[in-house]
C-alpha positions in Angstrom: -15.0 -4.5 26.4 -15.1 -7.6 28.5 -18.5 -9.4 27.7 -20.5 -12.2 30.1 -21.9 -14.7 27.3 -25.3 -15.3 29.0 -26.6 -19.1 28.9 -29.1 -18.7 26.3 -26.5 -17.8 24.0 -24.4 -20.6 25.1 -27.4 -22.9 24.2 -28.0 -21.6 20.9 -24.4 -21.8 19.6 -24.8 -25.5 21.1 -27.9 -26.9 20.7 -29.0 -25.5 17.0 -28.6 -27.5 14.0 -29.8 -25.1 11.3 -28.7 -21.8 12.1 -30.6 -18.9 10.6 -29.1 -15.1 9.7 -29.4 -14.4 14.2 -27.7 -17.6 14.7 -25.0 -16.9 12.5 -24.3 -13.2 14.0 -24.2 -14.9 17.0 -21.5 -17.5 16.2 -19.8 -15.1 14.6 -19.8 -12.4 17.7 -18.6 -15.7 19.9 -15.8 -15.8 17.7 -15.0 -12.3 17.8 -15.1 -12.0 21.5 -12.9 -15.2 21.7 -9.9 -13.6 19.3 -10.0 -10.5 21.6 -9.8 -13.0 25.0 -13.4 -10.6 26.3 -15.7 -13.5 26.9 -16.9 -13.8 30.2 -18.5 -17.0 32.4 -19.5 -17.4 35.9 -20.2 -20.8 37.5 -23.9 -20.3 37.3 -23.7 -19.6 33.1 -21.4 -22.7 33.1 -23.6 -24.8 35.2 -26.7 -23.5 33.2 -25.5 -24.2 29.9 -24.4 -27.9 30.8 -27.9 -28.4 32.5 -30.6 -30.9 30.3 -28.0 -31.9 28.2 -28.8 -35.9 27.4 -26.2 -37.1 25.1 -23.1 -37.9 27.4 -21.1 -37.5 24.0 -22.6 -33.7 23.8 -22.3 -32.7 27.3 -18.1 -33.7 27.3 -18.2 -32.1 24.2 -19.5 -28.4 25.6 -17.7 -28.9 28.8 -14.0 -29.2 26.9 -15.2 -26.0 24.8 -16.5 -24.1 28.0 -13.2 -25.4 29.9 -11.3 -22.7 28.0 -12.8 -20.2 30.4 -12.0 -19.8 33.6 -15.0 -18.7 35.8 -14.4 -15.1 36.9 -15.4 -14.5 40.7 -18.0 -13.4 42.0 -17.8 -11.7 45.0 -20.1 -11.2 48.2 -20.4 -7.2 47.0 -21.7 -9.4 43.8 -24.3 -10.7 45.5 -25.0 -7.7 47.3 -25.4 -5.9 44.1 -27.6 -8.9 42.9 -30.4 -8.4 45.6 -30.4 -5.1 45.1 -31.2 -5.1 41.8 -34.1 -7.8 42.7 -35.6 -5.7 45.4 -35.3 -2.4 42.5 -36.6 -4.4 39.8 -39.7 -5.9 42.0 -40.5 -3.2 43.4 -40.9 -1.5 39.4 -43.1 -4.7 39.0 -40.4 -6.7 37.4 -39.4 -10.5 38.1 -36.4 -12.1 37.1 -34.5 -15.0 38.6 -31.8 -14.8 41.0 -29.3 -16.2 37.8 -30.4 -13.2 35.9 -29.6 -10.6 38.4 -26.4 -12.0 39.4 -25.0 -11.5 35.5 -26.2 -8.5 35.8 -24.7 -7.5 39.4 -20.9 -9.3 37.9 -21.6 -7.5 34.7 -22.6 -3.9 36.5 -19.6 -3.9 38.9 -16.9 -5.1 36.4 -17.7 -3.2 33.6 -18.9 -5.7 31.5 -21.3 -5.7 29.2 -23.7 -9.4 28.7 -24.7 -10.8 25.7 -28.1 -12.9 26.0 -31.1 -13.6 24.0 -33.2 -13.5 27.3 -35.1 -10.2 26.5 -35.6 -10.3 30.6 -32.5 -8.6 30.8 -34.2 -5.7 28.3 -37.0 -4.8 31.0 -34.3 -5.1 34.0 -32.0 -2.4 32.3 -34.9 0.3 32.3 -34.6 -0.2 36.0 -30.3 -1.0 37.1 -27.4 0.1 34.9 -26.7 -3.1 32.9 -25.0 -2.8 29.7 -26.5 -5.5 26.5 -24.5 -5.9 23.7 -26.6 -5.8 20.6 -25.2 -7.8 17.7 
């Protein structure tokens, strides 16, 4: 299954220095998605993981790895999808940002699943049908 690797993985397989056991799973879950050609970006996961970056050196760095993917499209029924799963979510009592809930709209109408360490995405899925891959 196609996956959308959500920024805050991006930015741990990046940005960490010591990895730990999770950090490890997670580089090795990159990799596996990579062989099978099922990793998923948008713009906004692109634009997000280059964001705050200071080193020049870094950023060029990230942006020649990310430059492997091609940004899938997302359509206006995409951002359709993605109010509506705003409006569902606030009206449980649930905020998220407008990022969040378009992964999840591109994810929901594609089929994919998302891999994030954002445990937003958690309290979203008891409210819209998002599928989280757990590694």
């Amino acid at each position: 299954m196609k996956t959308i690797i959500d920024s805050s993985v991006w930015s741990n397989f990046f940005r960490k220095k010591s990895r730990n056991e999770t950090d490890e799973r997670i580089a090795r879950k990159i990799q596996e998605l990579a062989v099978n050609n099922e990793i998923v970006i948008i713009g906004a996961i692109r634009q997000e993981s280059l964001s705050g970056i200071a080193s020049e050196e870094k950023f060029e760095k990230i942006k020649s790895v990310l430059s492997i993917y091609t940004d899938f499209p997302v359509t206006t029924d995409d951002y359709v999808t993605a109010a509506r799963f705003f409006n569902t979510c606030r009206s449980h009592g649930v905020q998220g940002s407008h990022i969040d809930f378009l992964i999840s709209a591109v994810a929901a109408n594609n089929n994919f699943s998302i891999l994030t360490l954002d445990n937003d995405f958690e309290r979203y899925r008891k409210f819209v049908k998002i599928e989280l891959l757990v590694i």
